[in-house]
C-alpha positions in Angstrom: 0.0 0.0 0.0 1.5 3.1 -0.6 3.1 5.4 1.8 0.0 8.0 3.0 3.1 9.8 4.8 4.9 10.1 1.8 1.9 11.9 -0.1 1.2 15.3 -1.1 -0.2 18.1 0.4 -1.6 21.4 -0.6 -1.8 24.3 1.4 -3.1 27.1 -1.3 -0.7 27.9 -4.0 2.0 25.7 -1.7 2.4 22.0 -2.6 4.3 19.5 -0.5 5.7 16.4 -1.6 5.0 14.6 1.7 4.4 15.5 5.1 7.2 16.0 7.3 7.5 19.1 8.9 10.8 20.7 11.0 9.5 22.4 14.0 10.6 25.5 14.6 13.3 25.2 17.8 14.8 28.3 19.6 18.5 28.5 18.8 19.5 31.2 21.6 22.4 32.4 18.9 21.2 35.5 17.4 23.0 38.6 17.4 20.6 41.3 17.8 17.9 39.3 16.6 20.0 38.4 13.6 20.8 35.4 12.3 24.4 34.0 11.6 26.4 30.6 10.3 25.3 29.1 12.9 21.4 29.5 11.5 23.3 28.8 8.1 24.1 25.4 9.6 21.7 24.5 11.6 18.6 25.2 8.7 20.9 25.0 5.7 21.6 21.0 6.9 17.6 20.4 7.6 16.7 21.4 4.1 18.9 19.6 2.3 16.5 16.2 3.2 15.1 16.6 6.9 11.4 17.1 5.6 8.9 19.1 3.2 9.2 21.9 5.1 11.3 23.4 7.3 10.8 25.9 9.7 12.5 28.7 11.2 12.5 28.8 15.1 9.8 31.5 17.0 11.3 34.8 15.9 9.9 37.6 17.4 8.5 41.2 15.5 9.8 43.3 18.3 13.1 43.1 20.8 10.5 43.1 23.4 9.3 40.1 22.2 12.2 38.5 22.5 12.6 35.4 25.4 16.2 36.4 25.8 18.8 38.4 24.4 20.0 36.0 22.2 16.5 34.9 20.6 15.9 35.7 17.1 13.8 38.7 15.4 12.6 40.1 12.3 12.3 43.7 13.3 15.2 45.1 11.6 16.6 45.9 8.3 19.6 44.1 10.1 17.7 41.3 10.7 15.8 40.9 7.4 19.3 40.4 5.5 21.1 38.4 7.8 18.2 35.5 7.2 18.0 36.5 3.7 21.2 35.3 3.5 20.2 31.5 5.2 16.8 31.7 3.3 18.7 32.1 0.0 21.0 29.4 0.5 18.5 27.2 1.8 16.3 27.2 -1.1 19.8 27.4 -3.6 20.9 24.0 -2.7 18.0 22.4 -0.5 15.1 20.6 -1.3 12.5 21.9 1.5 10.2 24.6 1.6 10.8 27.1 4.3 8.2 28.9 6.8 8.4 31.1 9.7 6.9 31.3 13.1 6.5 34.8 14.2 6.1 34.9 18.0 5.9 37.4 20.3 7.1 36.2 24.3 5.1 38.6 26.2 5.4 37.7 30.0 8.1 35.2 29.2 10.5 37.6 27.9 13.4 38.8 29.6 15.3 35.2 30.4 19.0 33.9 30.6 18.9 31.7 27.5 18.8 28.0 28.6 22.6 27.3 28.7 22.9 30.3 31.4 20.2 28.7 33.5 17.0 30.4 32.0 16.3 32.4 34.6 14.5 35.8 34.6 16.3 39.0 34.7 15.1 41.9 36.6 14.2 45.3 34.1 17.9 47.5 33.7 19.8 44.1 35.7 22.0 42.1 33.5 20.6 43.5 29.9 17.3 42.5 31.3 14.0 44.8 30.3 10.5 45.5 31.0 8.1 42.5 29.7 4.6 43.1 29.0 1.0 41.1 28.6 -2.0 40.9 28.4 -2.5 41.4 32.8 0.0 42.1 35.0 0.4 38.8 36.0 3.8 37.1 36.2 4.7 33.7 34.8 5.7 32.5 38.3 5.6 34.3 41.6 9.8 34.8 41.5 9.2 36.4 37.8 8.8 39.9 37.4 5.7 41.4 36.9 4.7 42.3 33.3 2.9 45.9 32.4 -0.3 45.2 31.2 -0.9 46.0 27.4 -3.0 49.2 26.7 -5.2 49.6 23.9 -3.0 51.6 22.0 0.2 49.2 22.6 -2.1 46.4 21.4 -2.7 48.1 18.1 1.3 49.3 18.0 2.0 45.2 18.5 -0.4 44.4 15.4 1.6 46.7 14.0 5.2 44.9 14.5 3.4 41.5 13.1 2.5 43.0 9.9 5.8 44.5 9.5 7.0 40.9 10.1 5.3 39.6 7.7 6.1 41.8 4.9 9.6 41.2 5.8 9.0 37.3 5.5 7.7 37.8 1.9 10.8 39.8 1.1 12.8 37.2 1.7 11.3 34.9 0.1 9.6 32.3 2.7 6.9 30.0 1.2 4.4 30.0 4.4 4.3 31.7 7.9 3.0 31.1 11.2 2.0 33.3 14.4 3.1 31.3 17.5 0.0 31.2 19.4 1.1 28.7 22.0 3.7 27.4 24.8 3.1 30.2 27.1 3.8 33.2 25.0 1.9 36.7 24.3 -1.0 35.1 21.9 -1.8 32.2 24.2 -1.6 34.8 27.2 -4.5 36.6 26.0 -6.1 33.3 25.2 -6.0 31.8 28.8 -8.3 32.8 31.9 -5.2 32.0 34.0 -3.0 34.7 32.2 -5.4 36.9 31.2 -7.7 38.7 33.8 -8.8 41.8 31.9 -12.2 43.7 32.1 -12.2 45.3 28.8 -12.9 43.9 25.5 -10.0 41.4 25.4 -10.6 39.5 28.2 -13.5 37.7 30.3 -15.5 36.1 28.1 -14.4 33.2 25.4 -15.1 35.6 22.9 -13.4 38.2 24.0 -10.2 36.1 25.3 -10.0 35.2 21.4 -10.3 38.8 20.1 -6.6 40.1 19.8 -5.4 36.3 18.2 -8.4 37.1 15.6 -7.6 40.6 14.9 -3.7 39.9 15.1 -4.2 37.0 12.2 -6.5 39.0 10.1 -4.2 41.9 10.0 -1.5 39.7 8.8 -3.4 37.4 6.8 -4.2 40.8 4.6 -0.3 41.7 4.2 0.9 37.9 3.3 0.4 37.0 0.0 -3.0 35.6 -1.0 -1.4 32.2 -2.5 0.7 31.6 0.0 -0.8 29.7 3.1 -0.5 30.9 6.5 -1.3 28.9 9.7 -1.4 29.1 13.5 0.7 26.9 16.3 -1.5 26.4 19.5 -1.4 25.2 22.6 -4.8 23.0 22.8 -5.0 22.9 26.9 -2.8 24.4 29.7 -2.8 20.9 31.9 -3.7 23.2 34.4 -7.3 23.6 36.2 -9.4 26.3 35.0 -7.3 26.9 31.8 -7.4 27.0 28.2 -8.8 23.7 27.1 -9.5 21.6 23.8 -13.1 22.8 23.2 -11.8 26.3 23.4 -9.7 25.4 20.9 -11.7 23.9 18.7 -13.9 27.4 19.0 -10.6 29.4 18.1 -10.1 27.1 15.5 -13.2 27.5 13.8 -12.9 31.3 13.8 -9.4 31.6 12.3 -11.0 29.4 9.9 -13.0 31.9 8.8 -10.2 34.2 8.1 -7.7 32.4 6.2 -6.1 29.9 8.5 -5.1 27.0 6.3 -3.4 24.8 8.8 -3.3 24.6 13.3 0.1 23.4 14.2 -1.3 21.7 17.5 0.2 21.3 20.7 0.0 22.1 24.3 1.3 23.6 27.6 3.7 26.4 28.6 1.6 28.8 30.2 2.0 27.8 33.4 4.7 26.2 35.7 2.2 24.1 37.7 1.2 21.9 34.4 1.2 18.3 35.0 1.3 16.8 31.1 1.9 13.1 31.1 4.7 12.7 28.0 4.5 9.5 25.9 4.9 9.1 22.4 2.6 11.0 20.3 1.1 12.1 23.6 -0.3 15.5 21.6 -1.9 14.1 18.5 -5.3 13.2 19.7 -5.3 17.6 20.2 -4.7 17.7 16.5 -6.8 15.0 15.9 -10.0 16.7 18.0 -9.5 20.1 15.9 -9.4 18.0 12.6 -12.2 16.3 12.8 -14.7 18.8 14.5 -13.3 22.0 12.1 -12.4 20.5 8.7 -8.9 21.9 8.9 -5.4 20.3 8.1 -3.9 19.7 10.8 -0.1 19.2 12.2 0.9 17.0 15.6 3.8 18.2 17.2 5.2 16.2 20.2 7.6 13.0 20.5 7.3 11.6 17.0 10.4 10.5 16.5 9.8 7.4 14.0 9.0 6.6 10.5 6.2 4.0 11.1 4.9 6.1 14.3 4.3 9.4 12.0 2.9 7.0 8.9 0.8 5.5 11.3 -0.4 9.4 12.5 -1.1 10.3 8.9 -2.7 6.9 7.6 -5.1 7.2 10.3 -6.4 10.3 9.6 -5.4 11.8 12.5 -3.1 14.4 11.8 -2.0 16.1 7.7 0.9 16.4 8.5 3.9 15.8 11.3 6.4 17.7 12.9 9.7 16.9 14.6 12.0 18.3 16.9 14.1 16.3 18.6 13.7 13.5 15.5 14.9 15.8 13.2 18.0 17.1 15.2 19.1 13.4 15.9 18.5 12.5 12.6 18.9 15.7 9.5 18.0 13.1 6.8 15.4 11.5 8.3 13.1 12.2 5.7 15.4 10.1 3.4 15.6 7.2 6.0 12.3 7.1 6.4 11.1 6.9 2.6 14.0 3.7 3.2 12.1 2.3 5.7 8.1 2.3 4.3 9.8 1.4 0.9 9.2 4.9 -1.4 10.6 7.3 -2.8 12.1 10.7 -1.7 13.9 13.5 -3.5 17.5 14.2 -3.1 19.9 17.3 -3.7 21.5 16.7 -7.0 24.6 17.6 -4.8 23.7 14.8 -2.5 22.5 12.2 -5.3 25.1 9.7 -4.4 23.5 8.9 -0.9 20.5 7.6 -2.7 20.1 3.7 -2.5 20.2 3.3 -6.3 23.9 4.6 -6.7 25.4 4.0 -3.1 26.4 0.4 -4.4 28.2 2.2 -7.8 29.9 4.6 -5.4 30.6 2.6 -2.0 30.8 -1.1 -3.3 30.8 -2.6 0.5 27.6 -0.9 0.7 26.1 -3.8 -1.6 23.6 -6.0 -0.3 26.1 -8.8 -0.4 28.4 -7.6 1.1 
């Protein structure tokens, strides 16, 4: 039977040959927001046969936005030609398409990247700064405490996501996505835990939703019709009295309605009290949920790590597509390996042709089967 995995997808004018996705994974080695050889390296190697589509990790439309100095942005002319420079050589020698998450870190700003310790840093101590969010509510009682986000600061924030975006199309990215999970400023509004507001963004479902909907149409109208755009989510908080699945579905339904082609579906990180019980594929029945009750392609996001696990994901109708973190850094070819594995067909760089099973005998002879 032939590989469901290994089949293509269309997301508006965007086609993918299968459906393996690179998840977007902080780096913490930005300059500035800007990218460098390391991102050269790190994406460069991931599109030459990793997956369909490759992602760039959360990078943020304002150095506010950032989760620590070292995280990267799109809010500069600086910053638009440094990943210019990986996007172009990406897409010279690679066979992926590439997308970007645009993310915004809100309350979660301000940190020691993860090698330092991750702690937060104090406003004006150790090149911390002033985080903000939707309430002035702190991620954890030793965090500082975020300025809540006026009405005019919301609009100025829409603002820095459109600009985003625009720079996204300029250099030359097939698909984007607004983070809208794991704890940060979109899933902050979305959550009753993190957001305790009286006005019209918060209280209510429908107004808890309100900036994520105005946020996406406002981009949605600056990307480019034929090009699809998508949200990540988290689909429940693990905590008691949070965001949950059915409000996603809701939320789903509504971005829907604007343009969303795709929710990149996972869970957690608003809260340091979750509980979330990690197995394999422990996420996907999240995806699974919003595809089936909205009629939207879906991605699952969250231990997949092998071929006949994601095959499995897709074959069963639970998921479009899969996405892989950890899998995809252990293993850059994996999407070669696993074509291998369920017996198809996968295409190579020209530059990297000799890999391919039909000419790694003629090139390595104790590669044969006999041997």
């Amino acid at each position: 039977m032939p590989s469901k995995l290994f089949s293509p997808i269309t997301l508006r004018g965007l086609t993918l040959p299968y459906r393996i996705v690179v998840s977007p994974m902080c780096q913490y080695n930005s300059d500035d927001g800007s990218a460098n050889d390391w991102h050269l390296m790190h994406l460069g190697s991931f599109s030459l046969g990793a997956a369909a589509l490759v992602m760039t990790e959360m990078t943020n439309v304002n150095p506010v936005g950032r989760i620590s100095a070292r995280c990267a942005g799109l809010y500069s002319d600086a910053n638009e030609a440094a990943l210019k420079r990986v996007i172009n050589f990406c897409k010279t020698f690679g066979v992926a398409k590439l997308g970007l998450q645009l993310a915004h870190a809100g309350r979660k700003g301000s940190t020691q990247t993860p090698a330092q310790g991750g702690k937060p840093l104090k406003p004006g101590v150790n090149g911390g700064w002033q985080t903000v969010a939707p309430s002035a509510l702190p991620y954890a009682p030793d965090w500082p405490v975020p300025v809540a986000l006026s009405k005019d600061d919301i609009k100025r924030l829409i603002a820095d996501f459109v600009a985003a975006t625009k720079r996204a199309e300029r250099i030359g990215y097939d698909l984007v996505e607004v983070h809208g999970g794991h704890g940060y400023l979109v899933h902050q509004f979305l959550s009753p835990l993190s957001n305790q507001r009286t006005d019209e963004y918060g209280g209510s479902l429908e107004n808890r939703i309100r900036f994520p909907l105005e946020l996406f149409a406002a981009m949605r109208a600056a990307w480019p019709a034929d090009k699809p755009m998508g949200m990540r989510v988290s689909a429940t908080d693990w905590v008691e009295g949070g965001w949950t699945p059915d409000e996603t579905v809701i939320l789903a339904r509504e971005l829907k309605k604007l343009g969303c082609d795709y929710f990149d579906v996972s869970s957690g990180g608003l809260d340091p009290r979750q509980k979330i019980p990690l197995a394999p594929g422990y996420q996907v029945p999240f995806g699974e949920k919003v595809r089936k009750e909205v009629g939207i392609p879906t991605m699952s996001v969250g231990l997949i790590t092998a071929p006949h696990q994601a095959e499995a994901i897709i074959a069963s109708g639970q998921a479009d597509m899969v996405v892989l973190a950890r899998g995809a850094m252990w293993d850059p070819r994996f999407a070669w390996h696993a074509a291998e594995e369920l017996g198809t067909e996968v295409v190579y760089p020209p530059k990297m042709m000799a890999c391919h099973p039909s000419l790694r005998p003629q090139v390595f002879p104790r590669w044969r089967k006999s041997a």
